[in-house]
KEPA-211539 format. One record per residue (C-alpha): x negated, y negated, z. Coordinates in Angstrom, 1 decimal, decimal comma. Each point is the difference from the previous one (the first is absolute). Example, Ala and Ser with C-alpha at 12.3 -4.5 7.8 and 13.67 -1.06 7.14 Angstrom:
<sites>
-12,3	4,5	7,8 .
-1,4	-3,4	-0,7 .
</sites>
This chain:
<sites>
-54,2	-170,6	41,8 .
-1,2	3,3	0,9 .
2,3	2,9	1,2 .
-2,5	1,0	2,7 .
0,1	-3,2	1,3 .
3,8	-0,2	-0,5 .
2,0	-0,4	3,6 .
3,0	2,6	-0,3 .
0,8	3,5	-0,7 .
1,3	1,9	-2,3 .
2,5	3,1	0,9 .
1,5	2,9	-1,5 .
2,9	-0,3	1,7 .
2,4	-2,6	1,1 .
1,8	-0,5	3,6 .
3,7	1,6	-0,2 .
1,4	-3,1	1,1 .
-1,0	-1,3	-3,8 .
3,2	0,7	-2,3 .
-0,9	-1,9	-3,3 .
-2,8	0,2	-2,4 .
-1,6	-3,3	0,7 .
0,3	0,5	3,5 .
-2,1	3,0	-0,4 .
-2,6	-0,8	-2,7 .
-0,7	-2,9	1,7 .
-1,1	1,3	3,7 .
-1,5	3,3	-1,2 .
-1,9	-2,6	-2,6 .
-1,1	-2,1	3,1 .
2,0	-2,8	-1,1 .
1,2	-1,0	3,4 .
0,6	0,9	3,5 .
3,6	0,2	2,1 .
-0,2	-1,9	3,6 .
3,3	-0,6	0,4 .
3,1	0,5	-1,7 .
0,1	-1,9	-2,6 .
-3,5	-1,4	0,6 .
-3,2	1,0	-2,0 .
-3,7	-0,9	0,0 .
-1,2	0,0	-3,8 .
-3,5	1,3	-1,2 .
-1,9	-1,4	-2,3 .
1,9	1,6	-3,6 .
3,2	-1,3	1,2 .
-1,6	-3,6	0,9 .
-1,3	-0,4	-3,3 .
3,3	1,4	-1,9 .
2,3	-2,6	2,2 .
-2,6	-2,7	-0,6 .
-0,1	0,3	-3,9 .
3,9	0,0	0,2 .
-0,3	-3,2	2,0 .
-2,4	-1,8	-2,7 .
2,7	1,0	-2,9 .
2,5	-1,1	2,1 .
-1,8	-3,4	0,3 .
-0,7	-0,1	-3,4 .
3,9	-0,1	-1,0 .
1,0	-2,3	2,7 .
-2,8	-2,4	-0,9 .
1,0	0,7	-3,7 .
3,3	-1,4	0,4 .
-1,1	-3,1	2,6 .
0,3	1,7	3,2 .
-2,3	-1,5	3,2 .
-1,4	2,6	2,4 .
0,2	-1,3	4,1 .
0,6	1,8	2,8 .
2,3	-0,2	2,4 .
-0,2	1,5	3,9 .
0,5	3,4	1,1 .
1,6	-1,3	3,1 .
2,6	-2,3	0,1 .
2,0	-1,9	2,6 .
3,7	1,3	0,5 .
1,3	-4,0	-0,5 .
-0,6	0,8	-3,9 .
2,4	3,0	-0,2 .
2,2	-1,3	2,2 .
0,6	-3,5	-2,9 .
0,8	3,0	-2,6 .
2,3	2,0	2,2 .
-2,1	3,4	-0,8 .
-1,8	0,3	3,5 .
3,6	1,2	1,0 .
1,2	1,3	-3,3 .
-2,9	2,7	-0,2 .
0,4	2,6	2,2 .
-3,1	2,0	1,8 .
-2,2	0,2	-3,0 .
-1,7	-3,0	0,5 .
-2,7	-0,1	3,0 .
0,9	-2,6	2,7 .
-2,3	-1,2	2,8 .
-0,6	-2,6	2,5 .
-3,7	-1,7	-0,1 .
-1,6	-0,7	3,5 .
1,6	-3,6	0,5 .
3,8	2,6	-0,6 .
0,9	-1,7	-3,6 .
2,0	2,4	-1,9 .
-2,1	1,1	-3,0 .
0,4	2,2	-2,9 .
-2,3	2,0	-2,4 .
0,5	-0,4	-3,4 .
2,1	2,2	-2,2 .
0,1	-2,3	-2,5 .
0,0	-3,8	-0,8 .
2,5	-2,1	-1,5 .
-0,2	-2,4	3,2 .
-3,3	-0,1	0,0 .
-0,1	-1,2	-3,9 .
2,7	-2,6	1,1 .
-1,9	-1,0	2,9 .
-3,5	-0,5	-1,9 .
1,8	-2,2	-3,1 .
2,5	-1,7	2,3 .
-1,4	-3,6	0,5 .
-2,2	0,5	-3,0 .
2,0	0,5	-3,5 .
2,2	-3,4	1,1 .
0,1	-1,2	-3,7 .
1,6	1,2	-3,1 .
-3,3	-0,1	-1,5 .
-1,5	2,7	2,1 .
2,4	2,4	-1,5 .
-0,1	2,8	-1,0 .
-2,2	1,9	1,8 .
-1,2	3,4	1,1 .
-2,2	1,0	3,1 .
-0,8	3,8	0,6 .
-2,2	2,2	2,5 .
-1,6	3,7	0,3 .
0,5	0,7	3,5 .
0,5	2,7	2,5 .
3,5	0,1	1,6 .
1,7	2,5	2,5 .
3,6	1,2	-0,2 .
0,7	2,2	2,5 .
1,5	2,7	-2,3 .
2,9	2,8	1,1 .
-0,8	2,4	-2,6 .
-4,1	-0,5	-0,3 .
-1,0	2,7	-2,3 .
-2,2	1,1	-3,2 .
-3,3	-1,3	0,8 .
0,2	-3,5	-1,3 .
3,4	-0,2	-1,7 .
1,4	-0,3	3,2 .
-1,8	-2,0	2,7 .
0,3	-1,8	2,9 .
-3,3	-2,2	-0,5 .
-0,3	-0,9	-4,2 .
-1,6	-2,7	-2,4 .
1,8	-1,9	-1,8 .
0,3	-2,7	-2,5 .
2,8	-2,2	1,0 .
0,5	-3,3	-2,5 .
2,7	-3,4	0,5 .
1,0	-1,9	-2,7 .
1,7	-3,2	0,4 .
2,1	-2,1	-2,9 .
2,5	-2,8	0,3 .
2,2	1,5	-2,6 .
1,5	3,6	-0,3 .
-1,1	-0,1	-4,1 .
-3,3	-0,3	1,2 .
-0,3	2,7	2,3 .
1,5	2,0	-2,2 .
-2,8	-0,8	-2,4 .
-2,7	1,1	2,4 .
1,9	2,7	1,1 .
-0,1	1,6	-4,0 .
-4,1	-1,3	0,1 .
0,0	2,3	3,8 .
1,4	2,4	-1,4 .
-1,8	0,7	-3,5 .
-3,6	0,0	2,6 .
1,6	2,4	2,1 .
0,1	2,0	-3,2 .
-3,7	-0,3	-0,8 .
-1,3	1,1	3,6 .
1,8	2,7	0,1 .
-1,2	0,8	-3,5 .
-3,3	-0,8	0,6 .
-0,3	2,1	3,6 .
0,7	3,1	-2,1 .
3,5	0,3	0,7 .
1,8	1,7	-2,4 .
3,3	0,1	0,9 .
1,1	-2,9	1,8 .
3,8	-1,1	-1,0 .
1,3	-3,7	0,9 .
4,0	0,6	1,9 .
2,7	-2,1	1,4 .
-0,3	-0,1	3,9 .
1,0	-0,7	2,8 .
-1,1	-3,5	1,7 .
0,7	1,3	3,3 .
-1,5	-1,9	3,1 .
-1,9	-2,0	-2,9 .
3,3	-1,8	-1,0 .
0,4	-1,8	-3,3 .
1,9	1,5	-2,7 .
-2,1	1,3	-3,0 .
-2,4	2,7	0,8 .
-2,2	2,6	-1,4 .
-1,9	2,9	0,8 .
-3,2	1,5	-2,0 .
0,7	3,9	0,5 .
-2,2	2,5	-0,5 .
1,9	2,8	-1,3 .
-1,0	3,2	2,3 .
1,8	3,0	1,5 .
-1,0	-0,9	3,8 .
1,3	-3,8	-0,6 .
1,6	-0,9	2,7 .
2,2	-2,0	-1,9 .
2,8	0,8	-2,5 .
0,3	-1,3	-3,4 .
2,8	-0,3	-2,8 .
-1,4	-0,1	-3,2 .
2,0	-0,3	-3,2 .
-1,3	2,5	-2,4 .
1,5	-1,8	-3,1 .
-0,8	-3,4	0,8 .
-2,6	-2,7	2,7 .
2,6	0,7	2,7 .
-1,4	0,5	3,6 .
0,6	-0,3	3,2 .
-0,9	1,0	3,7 .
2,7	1,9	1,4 .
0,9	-2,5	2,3 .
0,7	-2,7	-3,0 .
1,3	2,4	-3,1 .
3,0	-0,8	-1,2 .
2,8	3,3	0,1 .
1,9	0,3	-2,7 .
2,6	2,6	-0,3 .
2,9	0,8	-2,6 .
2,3	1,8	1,7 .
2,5	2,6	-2,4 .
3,6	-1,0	-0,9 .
2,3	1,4	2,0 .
3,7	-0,3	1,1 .
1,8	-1,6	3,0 .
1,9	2,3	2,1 .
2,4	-0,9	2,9 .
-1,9	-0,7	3,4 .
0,3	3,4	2,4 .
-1,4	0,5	3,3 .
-1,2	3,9	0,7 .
-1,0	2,0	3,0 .
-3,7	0,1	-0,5 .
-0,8	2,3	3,4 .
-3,9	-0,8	0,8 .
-0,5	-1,2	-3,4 .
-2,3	-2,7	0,7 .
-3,1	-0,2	-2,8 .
0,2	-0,4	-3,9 .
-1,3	3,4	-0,4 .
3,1	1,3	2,3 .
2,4	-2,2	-2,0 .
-1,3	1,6	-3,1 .
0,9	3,0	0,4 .
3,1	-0,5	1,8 .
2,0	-1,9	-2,5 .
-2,5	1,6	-3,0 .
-1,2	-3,3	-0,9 .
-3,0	-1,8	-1,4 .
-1,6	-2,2	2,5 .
0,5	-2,8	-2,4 .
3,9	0,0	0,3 .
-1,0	-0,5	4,2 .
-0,6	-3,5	1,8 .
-2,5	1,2	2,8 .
-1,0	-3,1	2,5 .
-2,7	-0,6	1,8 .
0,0	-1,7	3,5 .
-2,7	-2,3	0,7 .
-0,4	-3,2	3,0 .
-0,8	-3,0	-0,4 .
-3,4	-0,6	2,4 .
0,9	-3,8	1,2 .
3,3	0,9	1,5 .
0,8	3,8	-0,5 .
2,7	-0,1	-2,0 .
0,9	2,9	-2,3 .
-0,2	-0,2	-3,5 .
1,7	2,6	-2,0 .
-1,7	0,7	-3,5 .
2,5	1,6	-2,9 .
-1,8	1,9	-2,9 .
0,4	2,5	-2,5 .
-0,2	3,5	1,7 .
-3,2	0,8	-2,3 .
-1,8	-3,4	1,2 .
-2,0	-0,7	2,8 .
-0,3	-3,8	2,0 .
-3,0	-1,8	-1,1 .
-0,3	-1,5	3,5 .
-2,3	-2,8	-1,3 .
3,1	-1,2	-2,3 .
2,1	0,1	2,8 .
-1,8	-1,7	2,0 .
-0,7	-2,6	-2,5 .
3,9	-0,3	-0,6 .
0,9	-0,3	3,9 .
-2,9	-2,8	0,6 .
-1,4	1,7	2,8 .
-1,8	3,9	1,0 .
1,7	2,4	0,9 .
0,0	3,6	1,1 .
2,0	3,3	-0,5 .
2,8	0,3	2,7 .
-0,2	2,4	2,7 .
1,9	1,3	2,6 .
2,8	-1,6	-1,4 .
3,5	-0,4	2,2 .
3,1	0,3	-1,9 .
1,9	-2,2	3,1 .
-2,7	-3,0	-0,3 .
0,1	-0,4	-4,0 .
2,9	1,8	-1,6 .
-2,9	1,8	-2,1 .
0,6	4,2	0,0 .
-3,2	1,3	-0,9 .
0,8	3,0	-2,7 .
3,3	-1,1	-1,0 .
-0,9	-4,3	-1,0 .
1,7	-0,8	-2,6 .
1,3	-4,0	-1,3 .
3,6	0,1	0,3 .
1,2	-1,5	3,2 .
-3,6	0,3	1,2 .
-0,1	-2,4	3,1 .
-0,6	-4,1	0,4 .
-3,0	0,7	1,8 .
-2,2	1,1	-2,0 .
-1,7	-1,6	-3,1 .
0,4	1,6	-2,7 .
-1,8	0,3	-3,6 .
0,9	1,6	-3,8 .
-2,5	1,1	-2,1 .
0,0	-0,3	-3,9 .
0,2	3,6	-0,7 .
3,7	0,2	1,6 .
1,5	-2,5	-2,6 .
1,9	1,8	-3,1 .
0,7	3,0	2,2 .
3,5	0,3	-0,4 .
0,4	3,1	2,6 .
-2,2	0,2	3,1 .
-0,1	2,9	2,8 .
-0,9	-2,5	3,4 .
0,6	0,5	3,6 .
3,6	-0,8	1,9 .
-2,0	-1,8	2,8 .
1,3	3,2	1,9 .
-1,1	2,8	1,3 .
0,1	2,9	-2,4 .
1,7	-1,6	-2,6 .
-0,9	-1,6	-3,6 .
1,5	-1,8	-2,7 .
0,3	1,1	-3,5 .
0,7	-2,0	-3,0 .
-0,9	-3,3	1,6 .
-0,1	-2,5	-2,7 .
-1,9	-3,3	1,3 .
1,6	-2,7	-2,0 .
3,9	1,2	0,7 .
-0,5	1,1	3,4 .
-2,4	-2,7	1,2 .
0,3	-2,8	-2,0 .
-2,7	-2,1	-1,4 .
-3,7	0,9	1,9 .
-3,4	-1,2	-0,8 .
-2,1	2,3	-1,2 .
-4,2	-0,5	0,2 .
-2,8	2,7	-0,5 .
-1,1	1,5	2,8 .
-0,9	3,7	-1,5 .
-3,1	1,3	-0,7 .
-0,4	0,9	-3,9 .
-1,0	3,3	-0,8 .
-1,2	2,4	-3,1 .
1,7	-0,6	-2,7 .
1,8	-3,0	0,8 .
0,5	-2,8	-2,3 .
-2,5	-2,5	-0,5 .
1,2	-3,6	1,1 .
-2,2	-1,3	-3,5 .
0,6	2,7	-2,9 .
3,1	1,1	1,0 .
-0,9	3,9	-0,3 .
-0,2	2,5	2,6 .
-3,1	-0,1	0,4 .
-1,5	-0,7	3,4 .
-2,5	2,3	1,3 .
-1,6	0,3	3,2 .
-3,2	-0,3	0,9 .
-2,4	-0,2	2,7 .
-2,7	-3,2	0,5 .
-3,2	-1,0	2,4 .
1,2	-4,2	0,6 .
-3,9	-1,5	-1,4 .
1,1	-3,1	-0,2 .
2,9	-2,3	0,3 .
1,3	-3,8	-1,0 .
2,6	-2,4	1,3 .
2,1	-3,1	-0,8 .
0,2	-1,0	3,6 .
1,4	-3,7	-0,9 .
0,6	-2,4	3,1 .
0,6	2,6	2,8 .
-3,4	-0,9	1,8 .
-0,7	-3,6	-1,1 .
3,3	-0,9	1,1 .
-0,6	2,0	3,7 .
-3,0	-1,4	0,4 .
1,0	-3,9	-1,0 .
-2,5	0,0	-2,6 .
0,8	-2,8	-2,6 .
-1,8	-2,2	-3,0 .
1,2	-3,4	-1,8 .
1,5	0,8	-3,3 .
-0,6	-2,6	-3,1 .
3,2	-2,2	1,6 .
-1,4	0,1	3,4 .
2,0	2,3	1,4 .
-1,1	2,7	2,5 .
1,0	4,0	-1,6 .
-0,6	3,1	0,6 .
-3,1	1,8	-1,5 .
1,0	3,5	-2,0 .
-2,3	2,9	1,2 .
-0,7	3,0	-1,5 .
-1,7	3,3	1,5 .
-2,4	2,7	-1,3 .
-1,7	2,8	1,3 .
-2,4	3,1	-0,5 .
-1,2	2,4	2,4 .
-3,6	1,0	-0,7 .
-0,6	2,9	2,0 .
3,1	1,4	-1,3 .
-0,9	-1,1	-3,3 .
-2,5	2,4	0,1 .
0,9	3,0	2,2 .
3,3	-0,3	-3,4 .
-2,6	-0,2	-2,1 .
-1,6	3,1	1,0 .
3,1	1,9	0,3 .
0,7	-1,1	-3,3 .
-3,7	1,7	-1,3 .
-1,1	2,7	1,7 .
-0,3	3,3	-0,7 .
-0,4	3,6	2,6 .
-3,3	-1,0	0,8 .
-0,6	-3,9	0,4 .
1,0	-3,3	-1,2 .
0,1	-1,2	-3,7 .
-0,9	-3,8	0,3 .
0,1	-2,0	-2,7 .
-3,4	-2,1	-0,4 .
1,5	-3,4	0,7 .
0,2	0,9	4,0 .
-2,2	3,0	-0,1 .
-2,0	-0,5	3,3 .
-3,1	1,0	-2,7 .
0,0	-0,1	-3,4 .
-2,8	3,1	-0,5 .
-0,8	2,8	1,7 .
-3,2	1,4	0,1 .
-0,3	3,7	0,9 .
-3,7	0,6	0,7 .
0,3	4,5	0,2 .
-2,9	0,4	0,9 .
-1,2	-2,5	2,7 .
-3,3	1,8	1,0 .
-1,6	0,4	-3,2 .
-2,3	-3,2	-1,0 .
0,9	-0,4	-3,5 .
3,7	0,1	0,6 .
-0,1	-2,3	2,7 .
-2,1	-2,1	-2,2 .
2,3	-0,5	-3,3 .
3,0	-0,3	2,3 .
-1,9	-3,0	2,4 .
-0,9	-1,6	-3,6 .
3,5	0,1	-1,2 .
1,7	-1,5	2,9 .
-2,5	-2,4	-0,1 .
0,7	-1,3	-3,9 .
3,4	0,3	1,1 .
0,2	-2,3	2,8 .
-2,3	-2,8	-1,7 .
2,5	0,4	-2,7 .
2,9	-0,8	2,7 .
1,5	3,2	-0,1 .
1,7	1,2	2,7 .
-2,0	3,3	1,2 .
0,4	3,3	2,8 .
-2,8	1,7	-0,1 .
0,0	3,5	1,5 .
-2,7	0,9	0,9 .
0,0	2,6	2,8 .
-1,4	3,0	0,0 .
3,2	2,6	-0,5 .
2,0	2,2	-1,8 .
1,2	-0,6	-3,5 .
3,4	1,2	0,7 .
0,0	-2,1	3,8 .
-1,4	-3,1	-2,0 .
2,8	0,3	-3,1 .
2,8	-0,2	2,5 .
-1,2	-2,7	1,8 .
-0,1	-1,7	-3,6 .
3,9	0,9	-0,2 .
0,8	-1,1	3,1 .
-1,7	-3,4	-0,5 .
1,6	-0,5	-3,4 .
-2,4	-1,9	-2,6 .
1,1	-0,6	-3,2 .
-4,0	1,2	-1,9 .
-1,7	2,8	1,5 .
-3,3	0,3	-0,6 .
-1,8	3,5	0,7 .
-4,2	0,3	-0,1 .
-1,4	3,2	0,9 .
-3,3	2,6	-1,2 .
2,3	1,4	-3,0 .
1,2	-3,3	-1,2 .
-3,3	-0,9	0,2 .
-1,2	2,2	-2,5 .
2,3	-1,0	-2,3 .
-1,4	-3,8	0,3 .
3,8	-0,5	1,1 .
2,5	-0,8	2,5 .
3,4	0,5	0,5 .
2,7	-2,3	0,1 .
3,3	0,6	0,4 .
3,0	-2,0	0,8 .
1,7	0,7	3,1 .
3,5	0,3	-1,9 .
-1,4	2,9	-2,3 .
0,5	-2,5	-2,9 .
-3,7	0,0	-1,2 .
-3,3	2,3	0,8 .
-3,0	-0,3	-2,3 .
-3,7	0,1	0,7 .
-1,8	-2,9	-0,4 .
-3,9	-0,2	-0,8 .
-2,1	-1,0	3,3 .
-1,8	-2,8	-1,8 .
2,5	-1,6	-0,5 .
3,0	1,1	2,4 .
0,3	-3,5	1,6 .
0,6	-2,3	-2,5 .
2,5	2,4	-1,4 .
1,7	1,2	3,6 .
0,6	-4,1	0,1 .
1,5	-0,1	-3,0 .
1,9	2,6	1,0 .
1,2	-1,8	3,2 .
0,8	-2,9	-2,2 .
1,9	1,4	-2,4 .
2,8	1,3	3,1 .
-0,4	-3,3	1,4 .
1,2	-2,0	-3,1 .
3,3	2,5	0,5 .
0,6	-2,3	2,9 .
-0,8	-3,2	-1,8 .
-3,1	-0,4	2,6 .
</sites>
């Protein structure tokens, strides 16, 4: 390809509304276009980078028996409707009527269409196990859009359905799943990509992880064990908290005048937060009732717990009446807290054998509640978030730190949620109709690489790694008007190509200095500079776009040893 005849621009500047590195590199590097929020057109570069990912992706999921189809774009409301998720997901997937007014939906993703394609098909024992995946464009119609392509609204992505007829054996696959998960991401250049505990979330099942890509503008947070494998998304990490001995004093109740956070109780009674029960009012969405949430005065709710503890969503209570709940918003506490109400312990409030909590009245607290003699026997579960320095739910040290992550890809042990929706059944070795055992697994591409370049980059362009470089070499022609330039460089990227190397040629008639940071911008791994003065020295230049290597190499023989070059960064990849 040649740069003059490249479609795109280059800029020196990017829009204000871009707030992260890979948002910027990539439209001042002509990478892609905004239309809409959330929406992009991609050039050229970016096609090429997204379609290499695809063919690794392929590669791994053919590599471990995987069957590309495709399934529809557009699907008819009926389907969601058998799984219960076309009223269980709110407003972020895209509904519409066709002309003949049947409810339709776009899809955001497709575990009912995977069930709908095998349904029918796999009726035997003997067609299991099996796995079906597609690349495929999707549309989620996203709150929080932002970041170029870590954040869309319109994304590709690989989403793959395996189905077993035992849980031993999806657990099998799910181990071969996961280990290829590991090799694209190595193999797309990613260096940092960490495998957590999640979250299933609208997915269902009940084993999950997520491959993070460990960066300051994740969106995500991370707990990561320093001492040992631990880790865990936020919303799934384990809190673990040894609270200090202390002493169990009689049960007081104290004028606390307009005493109503943890920060006010502090000083008030001169107190650690940790010796303070603080709670939390939530409702439940299907009916509104109020949930009160009790936790250490140090710890905050991890909602997704909660919500995973109650069995349904939920959201923070407001303007909350005293008269219609018994709940006194500043002054909550557990003792004689009313009937009403559901109420819910955490973990970190066991052992604690003096607590300051609220008198359920206005302007007054409690201090020295002790949980076990003034309440009795309560169930405690963990609904606290786990912070620095907590300790880790494996090693047993405190240990946890926390980190930020870009979600690149994610797998699921769905089990029988949708096959047993959807009626979808096969005859086991007795004859007997059951329930085939699904897993999930998915990978964003464009987000994929938008990480990938956030991940390697430096002030002035990209840093891709050769296996989804949009070009492998970079030809920098300085000085396009003279003959003999022009020449050696048209020769080169001629024994290049026929070699199958991947070549941009520049070969436009400008400024060094314009030229070299459009080279930045575009982000080749081997740089290959031709001008009068190398000339003369029977030479050009290469260089690696990571600064790792720069040597001249004699002209008669620059192309056989620029490919070997090119092969030698490929074989880092395994390609």
């Amino acid at each position: 390809m040649r740069v003059s005849k490249l479609l795109g621009e280059r800029f020196k500047n990017a829009p204000s509304d871009c707030l992260i590195d890979s948002h910027k590199l990539m439209v001042r590097g002509g990478y892609m276009k905004y239309m809409a929020n959330g929406i992009y057109s991609l050039f050229m570069p970016t096609k090429r980078i997204t379609r290499k990912i695809e063919n690794i992706i392929r590669e791994e999921m053919d590599k471990i028996d995987g069957q590309e189809v495709m399934f529809p774009v557009v699907m008819p409301a009926s389907l969601w409707e058998k799984s219960g998720r076309y009223s269980s997901i709110g407003s972020e997937m895209a509904r519409f009527k066709d002309r003949n007014n049947n409810n339709m939906v776009l899809g955001m993703t497709h575990e009912e269409a995977a069930v709908h394609l095998a349904k029918d098909t796999a009726q035997s024992y003997a067609n299991y196990p099996f796995m079906i995946y597609q690349i495929q464009t999707k549309f989620r119609d996203e709150p929080r859009a932002r970041g170029g392509l870590i954040r869309v609204r319109e994304f590709t992505m690989k989403d793959a359905y395996s189905f077993h007829t035992s849980q031993a054996d999806l657990e099998e696959y799910y181990e071969r799943c996961f280990k290829a998960y590991e090799r694209i991401f190595r193999r797309a250049g990613a260096k940092n990509v960490v495998s957590v505990k999640s979250d299933s979330g609208m997915m269902g099942g009940s084993i999950s992880h997520e491959f993070m890509l460990l960066a300051d503008i994740g969106e995500d947070t991370l707990a990561i064990c320093s001492e040992c494998d631990y880790r865990a998304n936020m919303e799934a990490a384990d809190c673990i908290v040894e609270n200090a001995p202390d002493e169990a004093i009689p049960l007081e109740k104290i004028h606390t005048p307009n005493a109503k956070t943890i920060d006010d109780l502090e000083k008030f009674f001169n107190a650690d937060a940790k010796h303070s029960c603080k709670a939390v009012m939530y409702q439940r969405n299907s009916d509104d009732k109020y949930i009160v949430a009790f936790v250490r005065g140090d710890l905050e709710v991890n909602e997704t717990k909660l919500r995973n503890y109650i069995g349904d969503d939920i959201h923070p209570a407001q303007d909350i009446v005293t008269e219609e709940c018994g709940i006194v918003p500043g002054f909550t506490g557990p003792l004689n807290i009313d009937e009403r109400v559901i109420v819910v312990y955490d973990k970190s409030l066991s052992g604690i054998e003096s607590l300051v909590c609220g008198a359920n009245e206005v302007d007054y607290h409690y201090k020295g509640l002790n949980i076990k003699r003034d309440l009795g026997d309560v169930t405690f579960t963990d609904i606290a978030k786990t912070f620095e320095g907590a300790v880790c739910p494996v090693c047993g040290k405190h240990s946890i730190t926390i980190k930020r992550g870009i979600e690149v890809g994610n797998i699921f042990q769905l089990g029988t949620k949708y096959t047993k929706a959807m009626d979808m059944t096969y005859l086991d070795n007795k004859g007997e109709a059951q329930y085939p055992i699904m897993g999930c697994y998915g990978i964003g591409v464009g987000r994929l690489a938008a990480s990938v370049c956030e991940e390697s980059h430096d002030d002035y362009g990209p840093v891709w790694p050769i296996s989804i470089a949009p070009w492998q070499v970079e030809i920098c022609n300085l000085r396009a008007k003279d003959e003999n330039v022009s020449n050696i460089c048209e020769n080169l990227y001629n024994e290049l190509t026929n070699m199958g190397v991947e070549v941009l040629y520049d070969d436009r008639a400008v400024r060094p200095g314009f030229m070299f940071a459009d080279a930045d911008l575009f982000g080749i791994p081997v740089r290959v500079v031709i001008s009068p003065k190398t000339i003369d020295r029977n030479c050009c230049e290469v260089s690696f776009r990571d600064k790792s290597f720069k040597s001249d190499i004699p002209l008669e023989n620059s192309a056989a040893e620029i490919k070997k070059l090119v092969d030698k960064l490929l074989a880092e990849y395994n390609i």
